[in-house]
C-alpha positions as CSV (number, residue, x, y, z in Angstrom):
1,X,0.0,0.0,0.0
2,X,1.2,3.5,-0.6
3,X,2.0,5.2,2.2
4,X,0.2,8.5,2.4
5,X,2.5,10.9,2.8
6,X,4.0,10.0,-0.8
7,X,0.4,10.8,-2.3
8,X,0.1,13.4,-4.6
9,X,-2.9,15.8,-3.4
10,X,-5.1,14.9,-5.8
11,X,-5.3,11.1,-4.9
12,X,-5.0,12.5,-1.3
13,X,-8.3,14.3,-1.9
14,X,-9.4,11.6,-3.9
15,X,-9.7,8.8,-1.8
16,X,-10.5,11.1,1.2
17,X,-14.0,11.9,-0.7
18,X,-14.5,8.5,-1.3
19,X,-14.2,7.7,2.3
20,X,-16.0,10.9,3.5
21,X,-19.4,10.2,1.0
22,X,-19.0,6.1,1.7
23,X,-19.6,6.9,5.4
24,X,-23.3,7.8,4.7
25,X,-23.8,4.2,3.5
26,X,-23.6,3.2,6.9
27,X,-20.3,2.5,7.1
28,X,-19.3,4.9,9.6
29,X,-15.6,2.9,10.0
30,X,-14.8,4.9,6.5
31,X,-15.0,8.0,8.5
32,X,-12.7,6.5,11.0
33,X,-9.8,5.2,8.7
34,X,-9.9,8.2,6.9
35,X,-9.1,10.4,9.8
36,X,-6.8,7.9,11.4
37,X,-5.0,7.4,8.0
38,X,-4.9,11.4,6.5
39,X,-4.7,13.1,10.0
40,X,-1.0,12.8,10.4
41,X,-0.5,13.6,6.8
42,X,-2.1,16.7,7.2
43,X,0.2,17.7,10.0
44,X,3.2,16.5,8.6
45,X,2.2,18.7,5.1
46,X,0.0,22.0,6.4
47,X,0.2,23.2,3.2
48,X,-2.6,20.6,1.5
49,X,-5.6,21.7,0.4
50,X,-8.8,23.2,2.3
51,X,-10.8,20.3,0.8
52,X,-8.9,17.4,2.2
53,X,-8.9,19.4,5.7
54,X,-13.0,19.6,5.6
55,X,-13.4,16.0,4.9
56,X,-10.6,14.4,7.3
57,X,-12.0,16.6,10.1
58,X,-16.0,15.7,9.0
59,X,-15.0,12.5,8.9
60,X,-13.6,12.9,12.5
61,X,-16.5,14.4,13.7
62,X,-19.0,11.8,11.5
63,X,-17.3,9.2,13.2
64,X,-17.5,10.5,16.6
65,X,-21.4,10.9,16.8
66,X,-22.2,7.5,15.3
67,X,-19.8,6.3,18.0
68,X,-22.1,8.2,20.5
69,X,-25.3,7.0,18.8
70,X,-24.0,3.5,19.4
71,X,-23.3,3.5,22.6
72,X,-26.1,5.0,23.7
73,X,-28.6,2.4,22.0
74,X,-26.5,-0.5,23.4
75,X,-26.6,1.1,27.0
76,X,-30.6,1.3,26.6
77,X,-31.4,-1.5,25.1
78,X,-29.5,-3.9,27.8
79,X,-30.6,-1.8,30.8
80,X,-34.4,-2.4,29.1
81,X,-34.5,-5.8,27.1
82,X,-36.0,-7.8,30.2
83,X,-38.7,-4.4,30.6
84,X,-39.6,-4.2,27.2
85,X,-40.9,-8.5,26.9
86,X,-41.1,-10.3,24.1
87,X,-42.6,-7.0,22.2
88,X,-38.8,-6.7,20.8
89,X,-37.9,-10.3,20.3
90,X,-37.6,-9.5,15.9
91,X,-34.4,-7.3,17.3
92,X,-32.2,-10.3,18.5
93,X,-30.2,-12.6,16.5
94,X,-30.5,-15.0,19.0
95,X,-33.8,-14.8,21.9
96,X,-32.2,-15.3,25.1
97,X,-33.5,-17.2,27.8
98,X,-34.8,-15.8,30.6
């Protein structure tokens, strides 16, 4: 794999967009590698465009609510499972017992 920092800025801001825009099909984790991968490229080079700033730090931010979201439906829905009955059953994989 080519190492970012040898990127031209046009692939930079390439693939960045692709990541950024593939984060809305639910696949939040783009958001993440692309901040994780282009954040210390963007330090290392300030110079890079204003583009590739906007969607690294969106995609920061992107991935930081759905990480949120996340963790606040799995705190509700195992401090209510056992409340809420069988009403929810369709949402398990698996129906525990008890």
């Amino acid at each position: 794999m080519v190492k970012a920092k040898n990127m031209s800025e046009e692939e930079i801001l390439s693939i960045s967009k692709k990541m950024f825009y593939g984060g809305f099909a639910f696949l939040p984790w783009l958001w993440l590698v692309n901040w994780i991968y282009f954040n210390p490229v963007l330090k290392q080079r300030p110079g890079l465009s204003k583009k590739i700033h906007f969607y690294v730090k969106w995609s920061f931010v992107g991935a930081s609510i759905w990480i949120v979201v996340l963790a606040i439906w799995i705190i509700v829905f195992q401090t209510n499972r056992t409340k809420w009955g069988h009403k929810i059953d369709f949402l398990y994989v698996t129906i525990p017992r008890g």
